[in-house]
DODOLUM-281028 format. One record per residue: residue in three letters; x, y, z of N, C-alpha, C, CB in turn. Coordinates in Angstrom, 1 decimal. Each point is the difference from the previous one (the first is absolute). Last residue first. Glycine has a CB too. Layout:
// residues N
+-----+--------+--------+--------+--------+--------+--------+--------+--------+--------+--------+--------+--------+
: res :   n_c1 :   n_c2 :   n_c3 :  ca_c1 :  ca_c2 :  ca_c3 :   c_c1 :   c_c2 :   c_c3 :  cb_c1 :  cb_c2 :  cb_c3 :
+-----+--------+--------+--------+--------+--------+--------+--------+--------+--------+--------+--------+--------+
: ALA :      X :      Y :      Z :      X :      Y :      Z :      X :      Y :      Z :      X :      Y :      Z :
...
+-----+--------+--------+--------+--------+--------+--------+--------+--------+--------+--------+--------+--------+
This chain:
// residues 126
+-----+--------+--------+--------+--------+--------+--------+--------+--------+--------+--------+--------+--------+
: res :   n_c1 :   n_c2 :   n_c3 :  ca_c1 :  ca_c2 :  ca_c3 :   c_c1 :   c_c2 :   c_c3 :  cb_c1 :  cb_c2 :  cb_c3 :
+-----+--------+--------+--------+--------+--------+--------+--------+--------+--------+--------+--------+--------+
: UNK :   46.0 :    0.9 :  -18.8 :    1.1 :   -0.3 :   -0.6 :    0.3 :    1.3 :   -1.5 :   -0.5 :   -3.1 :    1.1 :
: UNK :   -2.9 :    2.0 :    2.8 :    1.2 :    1.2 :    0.2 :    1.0 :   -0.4 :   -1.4 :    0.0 :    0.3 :    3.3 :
: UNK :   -3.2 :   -3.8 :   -2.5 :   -0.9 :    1.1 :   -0.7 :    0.9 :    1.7 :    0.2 :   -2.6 :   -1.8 :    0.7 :
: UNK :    4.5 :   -1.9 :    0.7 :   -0.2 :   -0.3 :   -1.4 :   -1.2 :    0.9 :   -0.5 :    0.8 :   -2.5 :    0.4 :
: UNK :    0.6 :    2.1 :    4.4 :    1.1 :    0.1 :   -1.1 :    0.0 :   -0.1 :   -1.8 :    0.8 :   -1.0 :    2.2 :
: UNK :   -4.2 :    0.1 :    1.0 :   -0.2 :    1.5 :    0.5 :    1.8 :    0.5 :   -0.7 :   -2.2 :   -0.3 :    3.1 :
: UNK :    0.5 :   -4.3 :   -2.7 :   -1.1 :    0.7 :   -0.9 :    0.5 :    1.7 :   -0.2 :   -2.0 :   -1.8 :    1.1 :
: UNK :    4.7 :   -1.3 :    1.4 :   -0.2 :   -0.1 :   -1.5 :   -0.6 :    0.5 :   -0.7 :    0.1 :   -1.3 :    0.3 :
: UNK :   -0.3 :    1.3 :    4.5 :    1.0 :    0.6 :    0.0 :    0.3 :    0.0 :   -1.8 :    0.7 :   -0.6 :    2.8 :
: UNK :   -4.8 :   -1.5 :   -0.8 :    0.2 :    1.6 :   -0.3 :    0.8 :    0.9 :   -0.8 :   -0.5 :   -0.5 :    1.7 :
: UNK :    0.8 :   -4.5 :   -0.6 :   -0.5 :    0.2 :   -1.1 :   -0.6 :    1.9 :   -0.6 :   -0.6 :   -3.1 :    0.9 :
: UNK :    3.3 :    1.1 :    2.5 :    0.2 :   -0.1 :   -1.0 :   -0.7 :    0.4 :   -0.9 :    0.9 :   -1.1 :    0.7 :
: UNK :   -0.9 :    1.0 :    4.4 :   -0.5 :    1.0 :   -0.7 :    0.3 :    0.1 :   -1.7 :    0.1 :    1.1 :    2.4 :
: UNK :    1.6 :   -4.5 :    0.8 :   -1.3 :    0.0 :   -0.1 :   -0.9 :    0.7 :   -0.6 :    0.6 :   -0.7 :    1.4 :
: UNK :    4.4 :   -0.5 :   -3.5 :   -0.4 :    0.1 :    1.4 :   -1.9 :    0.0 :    0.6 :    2.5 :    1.6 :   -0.3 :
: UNK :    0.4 :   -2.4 :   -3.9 :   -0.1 :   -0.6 :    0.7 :   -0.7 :    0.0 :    1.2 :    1.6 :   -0.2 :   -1.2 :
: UNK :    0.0 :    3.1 :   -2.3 :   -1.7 :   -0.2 :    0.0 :    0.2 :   -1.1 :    1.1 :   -1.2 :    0.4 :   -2.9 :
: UNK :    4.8 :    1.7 :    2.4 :   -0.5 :    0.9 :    0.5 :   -1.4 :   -1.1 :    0.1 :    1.6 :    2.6 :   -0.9 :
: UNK :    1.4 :   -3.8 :   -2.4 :    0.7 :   -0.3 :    1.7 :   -0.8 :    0.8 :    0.8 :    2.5 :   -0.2 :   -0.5 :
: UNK :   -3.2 :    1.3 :   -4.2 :   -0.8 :   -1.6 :    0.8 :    0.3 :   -0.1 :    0.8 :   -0.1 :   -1.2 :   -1.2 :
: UNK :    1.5 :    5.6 :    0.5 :   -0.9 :   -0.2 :   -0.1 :   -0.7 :   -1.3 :    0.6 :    0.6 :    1.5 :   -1.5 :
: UNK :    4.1 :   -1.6 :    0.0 :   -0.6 :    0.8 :    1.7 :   -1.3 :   -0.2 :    0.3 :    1.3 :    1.9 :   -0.2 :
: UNK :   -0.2 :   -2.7 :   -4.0 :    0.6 :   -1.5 :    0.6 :   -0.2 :    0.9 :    1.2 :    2.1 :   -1.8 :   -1.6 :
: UNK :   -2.7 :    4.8 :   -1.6 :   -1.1 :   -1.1 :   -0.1 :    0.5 :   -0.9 :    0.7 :   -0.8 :    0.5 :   -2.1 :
: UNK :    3.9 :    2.6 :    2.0 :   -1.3 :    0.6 :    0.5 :   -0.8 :   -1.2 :    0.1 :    0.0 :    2.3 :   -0.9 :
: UNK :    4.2 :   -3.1 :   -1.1 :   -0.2 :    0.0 :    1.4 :   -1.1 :    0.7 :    0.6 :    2.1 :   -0.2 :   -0.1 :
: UNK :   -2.0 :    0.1 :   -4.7 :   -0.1 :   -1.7 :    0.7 :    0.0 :    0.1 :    1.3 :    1.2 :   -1.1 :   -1.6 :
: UNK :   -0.7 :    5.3 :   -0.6 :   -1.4 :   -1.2 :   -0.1 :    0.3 :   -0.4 :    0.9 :   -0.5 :   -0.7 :   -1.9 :
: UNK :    4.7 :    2.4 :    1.0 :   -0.9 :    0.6 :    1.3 :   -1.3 :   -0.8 :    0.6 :    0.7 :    2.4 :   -1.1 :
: UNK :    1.9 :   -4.1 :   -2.7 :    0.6 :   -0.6 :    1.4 :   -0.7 :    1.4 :    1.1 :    3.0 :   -1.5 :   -1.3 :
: UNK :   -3.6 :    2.7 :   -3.3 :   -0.6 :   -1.8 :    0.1 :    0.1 :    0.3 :    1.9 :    1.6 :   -2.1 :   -2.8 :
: UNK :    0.3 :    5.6 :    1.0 :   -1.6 :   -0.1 :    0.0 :   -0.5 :   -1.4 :    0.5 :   -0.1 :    1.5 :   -2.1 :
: UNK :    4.6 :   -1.2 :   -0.1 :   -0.1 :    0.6 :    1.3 :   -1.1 :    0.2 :    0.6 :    1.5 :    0.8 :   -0.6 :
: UNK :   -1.4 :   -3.5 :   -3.3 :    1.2 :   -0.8 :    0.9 :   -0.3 :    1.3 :    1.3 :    2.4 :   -1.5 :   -2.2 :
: UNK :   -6.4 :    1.0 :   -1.6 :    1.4 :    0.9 :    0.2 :    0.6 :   -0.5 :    1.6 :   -1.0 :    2.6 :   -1.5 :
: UNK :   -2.9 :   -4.5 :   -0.1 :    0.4 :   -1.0 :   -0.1 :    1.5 :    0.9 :    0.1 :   -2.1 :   -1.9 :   -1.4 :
: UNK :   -1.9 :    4.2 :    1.8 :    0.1 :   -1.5 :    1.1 :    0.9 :   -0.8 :   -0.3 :   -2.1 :   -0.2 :    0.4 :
: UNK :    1.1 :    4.2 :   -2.9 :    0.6 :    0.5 :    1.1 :    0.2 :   -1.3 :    1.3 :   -1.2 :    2.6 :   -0.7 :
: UNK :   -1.0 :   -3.7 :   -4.2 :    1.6 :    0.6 :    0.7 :    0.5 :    0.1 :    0.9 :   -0.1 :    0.9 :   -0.8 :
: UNK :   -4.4 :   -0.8 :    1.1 :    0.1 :   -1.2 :   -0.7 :    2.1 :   -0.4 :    0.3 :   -2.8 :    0.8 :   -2.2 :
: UNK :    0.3 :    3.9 :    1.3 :   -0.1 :   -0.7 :    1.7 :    0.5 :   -1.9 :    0.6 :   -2.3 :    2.1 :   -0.2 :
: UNK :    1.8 :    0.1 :   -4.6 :    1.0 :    0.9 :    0.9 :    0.2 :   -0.7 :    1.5 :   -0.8 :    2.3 :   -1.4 :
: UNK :   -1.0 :   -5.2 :   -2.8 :   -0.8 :    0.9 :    1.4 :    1.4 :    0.8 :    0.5 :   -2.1 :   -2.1 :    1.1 :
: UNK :    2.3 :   -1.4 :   -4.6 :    0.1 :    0.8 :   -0.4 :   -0.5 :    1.4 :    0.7 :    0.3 :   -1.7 :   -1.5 :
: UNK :   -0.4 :   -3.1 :    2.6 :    1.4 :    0.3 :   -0.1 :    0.1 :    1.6 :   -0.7 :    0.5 :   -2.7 :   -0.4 :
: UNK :   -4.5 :   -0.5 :    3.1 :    0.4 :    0.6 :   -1.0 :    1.3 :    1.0 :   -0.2 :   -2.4 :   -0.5 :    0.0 :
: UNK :    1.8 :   -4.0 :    2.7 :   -0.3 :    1.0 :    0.3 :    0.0 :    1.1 :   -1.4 :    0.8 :   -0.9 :    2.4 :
: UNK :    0.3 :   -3.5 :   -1.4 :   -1.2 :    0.0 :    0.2 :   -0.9 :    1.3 :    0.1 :    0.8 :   -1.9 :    0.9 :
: UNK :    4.2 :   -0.4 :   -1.1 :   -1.0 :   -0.8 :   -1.1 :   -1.2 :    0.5 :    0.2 :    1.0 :   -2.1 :   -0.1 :
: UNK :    2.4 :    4.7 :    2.2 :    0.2 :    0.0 :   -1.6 :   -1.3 :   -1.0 :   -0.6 :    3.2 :    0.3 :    0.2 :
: UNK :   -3.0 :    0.5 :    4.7 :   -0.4 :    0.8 :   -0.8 :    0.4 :    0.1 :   -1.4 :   -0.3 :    0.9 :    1.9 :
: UNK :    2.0 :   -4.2 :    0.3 :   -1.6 :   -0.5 :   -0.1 :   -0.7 :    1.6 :   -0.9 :   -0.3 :   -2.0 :    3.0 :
: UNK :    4.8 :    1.7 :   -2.1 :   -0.3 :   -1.1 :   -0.7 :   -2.2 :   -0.3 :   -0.3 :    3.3 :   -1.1 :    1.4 :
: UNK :   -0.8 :    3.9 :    1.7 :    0.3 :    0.5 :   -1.1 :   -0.5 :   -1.0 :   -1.1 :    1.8 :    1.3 :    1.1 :
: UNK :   -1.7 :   -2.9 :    3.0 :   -1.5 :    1.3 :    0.3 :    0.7 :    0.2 :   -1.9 :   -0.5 :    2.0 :    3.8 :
: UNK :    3.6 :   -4.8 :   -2.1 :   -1.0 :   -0.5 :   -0.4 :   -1.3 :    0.8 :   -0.2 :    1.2 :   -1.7 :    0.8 :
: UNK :    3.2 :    3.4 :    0.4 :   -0.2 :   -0.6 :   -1.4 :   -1.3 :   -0.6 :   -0.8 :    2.0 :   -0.5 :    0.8 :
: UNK :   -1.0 :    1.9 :    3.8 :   -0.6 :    1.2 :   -0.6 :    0.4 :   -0.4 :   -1.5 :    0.4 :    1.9 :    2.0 :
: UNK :   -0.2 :   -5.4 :    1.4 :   -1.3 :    0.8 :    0.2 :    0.4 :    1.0 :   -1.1 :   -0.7 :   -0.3 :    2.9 :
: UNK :    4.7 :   -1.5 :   -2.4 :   -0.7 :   -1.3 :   -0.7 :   -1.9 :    0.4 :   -0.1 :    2.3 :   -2.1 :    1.4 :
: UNK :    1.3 :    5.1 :    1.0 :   -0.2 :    0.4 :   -1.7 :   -0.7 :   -1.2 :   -0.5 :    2.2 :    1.3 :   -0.6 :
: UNK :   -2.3 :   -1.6 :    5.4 :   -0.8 :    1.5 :   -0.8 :    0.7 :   -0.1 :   -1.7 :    0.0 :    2.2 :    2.6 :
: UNK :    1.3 :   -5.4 :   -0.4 :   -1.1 :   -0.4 :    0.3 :   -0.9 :    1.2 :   -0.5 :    0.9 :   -1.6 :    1.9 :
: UNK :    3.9 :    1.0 :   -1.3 :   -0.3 :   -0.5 :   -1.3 :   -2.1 :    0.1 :   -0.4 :    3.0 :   -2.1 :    0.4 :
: UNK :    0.7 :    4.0 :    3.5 :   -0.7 :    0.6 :   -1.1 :   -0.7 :   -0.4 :   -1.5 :    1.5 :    1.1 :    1.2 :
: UNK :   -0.4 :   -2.6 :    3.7 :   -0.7 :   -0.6 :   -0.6 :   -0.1 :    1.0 :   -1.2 :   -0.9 :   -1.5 :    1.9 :
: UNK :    4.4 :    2.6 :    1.2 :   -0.7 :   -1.0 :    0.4 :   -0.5 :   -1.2 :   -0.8 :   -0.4 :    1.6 :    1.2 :
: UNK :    2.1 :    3.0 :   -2.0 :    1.0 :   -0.6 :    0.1 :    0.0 :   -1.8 :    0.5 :    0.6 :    2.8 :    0.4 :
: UNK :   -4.3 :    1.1 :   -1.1 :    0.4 :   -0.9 :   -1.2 :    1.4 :   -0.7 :    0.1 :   -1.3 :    1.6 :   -1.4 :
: UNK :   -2.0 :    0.7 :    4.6 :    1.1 :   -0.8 :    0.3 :    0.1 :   -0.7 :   -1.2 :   -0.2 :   -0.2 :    2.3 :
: UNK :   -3.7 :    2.7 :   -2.3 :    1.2 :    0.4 :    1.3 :    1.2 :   -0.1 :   -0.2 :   -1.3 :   -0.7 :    1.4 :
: UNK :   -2.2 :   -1.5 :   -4.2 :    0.8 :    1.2 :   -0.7 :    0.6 :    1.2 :    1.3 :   -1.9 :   -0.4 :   -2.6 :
: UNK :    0.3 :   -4.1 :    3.6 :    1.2 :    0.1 :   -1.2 :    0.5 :    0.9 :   -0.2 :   -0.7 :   -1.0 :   -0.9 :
: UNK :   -3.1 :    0.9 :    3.7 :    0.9 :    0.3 :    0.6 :    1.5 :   -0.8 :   -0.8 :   -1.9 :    0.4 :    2.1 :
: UNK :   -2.5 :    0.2 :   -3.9 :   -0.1 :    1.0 :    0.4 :    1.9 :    0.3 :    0.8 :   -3.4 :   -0.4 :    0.1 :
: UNK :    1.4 :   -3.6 :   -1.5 :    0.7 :    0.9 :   -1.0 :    0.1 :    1.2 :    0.2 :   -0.8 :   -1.2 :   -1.3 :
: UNK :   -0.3 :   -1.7 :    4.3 :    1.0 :   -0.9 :   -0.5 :    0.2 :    1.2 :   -1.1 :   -0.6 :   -3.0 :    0.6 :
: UNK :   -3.8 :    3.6 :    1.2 :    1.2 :    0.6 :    1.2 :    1.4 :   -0.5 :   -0.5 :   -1.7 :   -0.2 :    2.3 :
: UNK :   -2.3 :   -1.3 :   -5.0 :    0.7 :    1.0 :   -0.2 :    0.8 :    0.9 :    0.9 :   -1.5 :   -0.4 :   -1.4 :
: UNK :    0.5 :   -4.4 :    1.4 :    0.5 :    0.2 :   -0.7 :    0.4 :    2.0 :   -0.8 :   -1.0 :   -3.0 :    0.4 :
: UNK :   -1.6 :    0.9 :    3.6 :    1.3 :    0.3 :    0.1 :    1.1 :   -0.3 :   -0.7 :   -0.8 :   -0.1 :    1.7 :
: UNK :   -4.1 :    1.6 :   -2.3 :    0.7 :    0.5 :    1.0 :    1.6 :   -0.3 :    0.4 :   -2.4 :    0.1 :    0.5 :
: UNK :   -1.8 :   -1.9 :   -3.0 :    1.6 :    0.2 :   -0.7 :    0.6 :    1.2 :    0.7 :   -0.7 :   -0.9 :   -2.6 :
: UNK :   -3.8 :   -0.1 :    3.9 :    0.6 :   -1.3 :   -0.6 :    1.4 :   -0.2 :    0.2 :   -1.5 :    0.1 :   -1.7 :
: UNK :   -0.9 :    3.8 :    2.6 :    0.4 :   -0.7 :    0.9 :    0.4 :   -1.0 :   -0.4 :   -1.1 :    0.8 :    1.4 :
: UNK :    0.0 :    1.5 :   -4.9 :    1.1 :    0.5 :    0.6 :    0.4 :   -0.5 :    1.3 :   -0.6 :    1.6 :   -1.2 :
: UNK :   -3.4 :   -2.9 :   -1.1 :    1.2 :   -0.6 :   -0.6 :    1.3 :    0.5 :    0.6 :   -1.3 :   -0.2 :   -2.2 :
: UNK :   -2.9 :    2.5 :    4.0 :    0.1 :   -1.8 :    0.3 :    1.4 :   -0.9 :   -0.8 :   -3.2 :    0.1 :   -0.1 :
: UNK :    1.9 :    4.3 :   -1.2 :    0.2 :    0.1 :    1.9 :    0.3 :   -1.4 :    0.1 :   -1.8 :    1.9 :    1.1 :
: UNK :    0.2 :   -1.1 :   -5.5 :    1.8 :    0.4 :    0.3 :    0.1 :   -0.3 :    1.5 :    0.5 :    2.3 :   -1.9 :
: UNK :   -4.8 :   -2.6 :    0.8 :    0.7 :   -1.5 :   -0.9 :    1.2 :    0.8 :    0.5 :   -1.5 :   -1.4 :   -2.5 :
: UNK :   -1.5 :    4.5 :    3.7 :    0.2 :   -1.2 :    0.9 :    0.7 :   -1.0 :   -0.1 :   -1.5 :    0.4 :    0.4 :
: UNK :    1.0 :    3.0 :   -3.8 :    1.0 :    0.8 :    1.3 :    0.3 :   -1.3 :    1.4 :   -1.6 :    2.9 :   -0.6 :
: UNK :   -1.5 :   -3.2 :   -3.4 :    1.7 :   -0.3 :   -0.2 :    0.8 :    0.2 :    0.8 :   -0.2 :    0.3 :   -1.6 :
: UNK :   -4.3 :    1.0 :    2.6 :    0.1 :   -1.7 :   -0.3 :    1.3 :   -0.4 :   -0.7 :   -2.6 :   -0.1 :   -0.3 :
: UNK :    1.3 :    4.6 :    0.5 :    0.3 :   -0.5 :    1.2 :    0.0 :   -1.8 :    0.4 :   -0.8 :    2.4 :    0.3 :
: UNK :    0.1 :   -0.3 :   -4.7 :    0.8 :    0.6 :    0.6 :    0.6 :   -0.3 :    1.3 :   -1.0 :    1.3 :   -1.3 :
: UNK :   -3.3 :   -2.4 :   -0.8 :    1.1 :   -1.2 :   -0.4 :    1.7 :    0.7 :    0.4 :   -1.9 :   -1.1 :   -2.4 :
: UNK :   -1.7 :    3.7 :    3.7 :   -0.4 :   -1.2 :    0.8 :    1.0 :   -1.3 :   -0.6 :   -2.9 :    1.1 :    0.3 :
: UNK :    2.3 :    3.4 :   -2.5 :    1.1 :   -0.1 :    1.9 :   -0.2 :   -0.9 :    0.5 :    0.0 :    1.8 :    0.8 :
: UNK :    0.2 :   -1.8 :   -6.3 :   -1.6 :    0.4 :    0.8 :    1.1 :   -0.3 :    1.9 :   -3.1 :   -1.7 :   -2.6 :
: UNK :    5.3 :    2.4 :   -2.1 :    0.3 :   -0.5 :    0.6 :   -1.3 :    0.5 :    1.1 :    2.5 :   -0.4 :   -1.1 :
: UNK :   -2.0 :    1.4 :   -4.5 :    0.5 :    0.2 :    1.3 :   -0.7 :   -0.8 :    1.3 :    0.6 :    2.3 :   -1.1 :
: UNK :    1.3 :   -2.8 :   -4.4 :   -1.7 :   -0.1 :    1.0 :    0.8 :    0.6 :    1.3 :   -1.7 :   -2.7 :   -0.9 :
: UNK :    3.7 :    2.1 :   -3.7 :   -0.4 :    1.0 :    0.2 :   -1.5 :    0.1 :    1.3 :    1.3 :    0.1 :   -2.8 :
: UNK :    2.6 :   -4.1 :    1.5 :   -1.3 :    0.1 :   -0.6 :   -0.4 :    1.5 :    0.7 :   -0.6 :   -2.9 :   -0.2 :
: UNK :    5.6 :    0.5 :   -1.1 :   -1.1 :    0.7 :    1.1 :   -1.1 :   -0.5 :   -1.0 :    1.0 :    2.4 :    1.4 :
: UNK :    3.0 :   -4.3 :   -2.2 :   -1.1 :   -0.6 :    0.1 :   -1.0 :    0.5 :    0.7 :    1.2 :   -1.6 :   -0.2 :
: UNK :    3.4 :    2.1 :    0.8 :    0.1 :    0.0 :   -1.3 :   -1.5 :   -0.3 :   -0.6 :    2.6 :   -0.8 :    0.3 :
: UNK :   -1.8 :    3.2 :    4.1 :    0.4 :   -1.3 :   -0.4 :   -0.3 :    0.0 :   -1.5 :   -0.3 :   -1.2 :    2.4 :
: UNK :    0.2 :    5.3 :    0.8 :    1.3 :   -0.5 :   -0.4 :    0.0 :   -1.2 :   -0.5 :    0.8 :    1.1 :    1.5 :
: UNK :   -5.1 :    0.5 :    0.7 :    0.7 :    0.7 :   -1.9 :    1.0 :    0.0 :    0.3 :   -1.3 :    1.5 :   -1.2 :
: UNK :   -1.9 :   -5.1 :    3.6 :    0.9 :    0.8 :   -0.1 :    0.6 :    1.2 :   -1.3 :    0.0 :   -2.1 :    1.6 :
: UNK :   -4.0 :   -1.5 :   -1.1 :    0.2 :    1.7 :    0.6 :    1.0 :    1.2 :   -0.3 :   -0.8 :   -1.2 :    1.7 :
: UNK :    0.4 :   -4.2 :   -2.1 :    0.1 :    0.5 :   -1.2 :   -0.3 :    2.0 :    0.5 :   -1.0 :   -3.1 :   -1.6 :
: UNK :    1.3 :   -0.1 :    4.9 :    1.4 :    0.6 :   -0.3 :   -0.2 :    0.5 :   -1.5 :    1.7 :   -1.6 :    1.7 :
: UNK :   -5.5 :   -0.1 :   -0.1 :    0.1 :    0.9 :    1.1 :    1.4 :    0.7 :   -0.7 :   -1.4 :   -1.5 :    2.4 :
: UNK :   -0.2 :   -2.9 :   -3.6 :   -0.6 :    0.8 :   -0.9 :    0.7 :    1.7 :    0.6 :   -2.5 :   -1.9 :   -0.6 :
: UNK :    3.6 :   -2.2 :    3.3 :    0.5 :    0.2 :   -1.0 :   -0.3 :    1.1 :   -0.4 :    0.2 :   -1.9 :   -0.3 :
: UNK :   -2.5 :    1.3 :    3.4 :    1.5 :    0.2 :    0.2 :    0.4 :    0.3 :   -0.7 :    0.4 :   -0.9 :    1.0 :
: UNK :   -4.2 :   -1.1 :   -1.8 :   -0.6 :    1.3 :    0.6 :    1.5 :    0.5 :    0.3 :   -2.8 :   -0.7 :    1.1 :
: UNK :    3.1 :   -3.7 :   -1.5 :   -0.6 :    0.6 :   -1.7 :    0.0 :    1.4 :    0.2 :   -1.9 :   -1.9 :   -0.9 :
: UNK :    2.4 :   -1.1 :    4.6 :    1.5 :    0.2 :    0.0 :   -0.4 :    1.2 :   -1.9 :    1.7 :   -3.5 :    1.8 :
: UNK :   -6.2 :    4.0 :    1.8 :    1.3 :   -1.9 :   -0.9 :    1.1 :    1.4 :   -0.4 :   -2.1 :   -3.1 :   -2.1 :
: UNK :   -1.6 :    5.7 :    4.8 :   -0.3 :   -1.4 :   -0.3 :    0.5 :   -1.2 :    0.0 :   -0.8 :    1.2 :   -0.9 :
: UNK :    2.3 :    3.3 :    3.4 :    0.2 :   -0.6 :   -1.3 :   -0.7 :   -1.4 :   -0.1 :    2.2 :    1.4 :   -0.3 :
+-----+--------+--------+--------+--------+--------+--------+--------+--------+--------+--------+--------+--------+
């Protein structure tokens, strides 16, 4: 990715966001997201093992997964198109909490050396 612009423009792709644009996604800027997540996920690696292991032990820290699954909700309400079936299904209380724990494994997964594989090859199975 050239600049932070080429990123940006990139989420207008999406067709869950309120703001698609009908373009599809060339494999080269595909895998160039795949590297920006590998890398952020080691970032925040141990902010998402902390949530991951809330929702273990909500007797612990359960505040930490509902304070995380409020806020994903929150974002998919301001950004996401609301009227997508699929859209829904991310913000439905039982559905939700499977997501979320897939996609927080996943990043916990990219950490490792083969991350960026182990991402690629989850998201294109997805």
């Amino acid at each position: 990715m050239p600049n932070k612009v080429t990123i940006w423009k990139l989420r207008n792709k999406n067709p869950l966001r309120k703001s698609y644009m009908n373009n599809n996604i060339k494999l080269e800027e595909f895998d160039a997201l795949i590297k920006i997540t590998v890398e952020m996920s080691r970032y925040l690696y141990p902010y998402t093992k902390k949530i991951l292991q809330s929702k273990e032990e909500p007797e612990k820290d359960g505040f930490i997964w509902s304070d995380f699954n409020m806020r994903f909700v929150e974002l998919v309400n301001e950004r996401f198109n609301m009227n997508s079936i699929r859209v829904k299904k991310l913000i439905n209380q039982p559905e939700n909490d499977e997501i979320l724990i897939k996609s927080l494994l996943a990043l916990s997964l990219c950490i490792s050396n083969q991350g960026y594989q182990k991402l690629r090859n989850f998201l294109l199975n997805f």
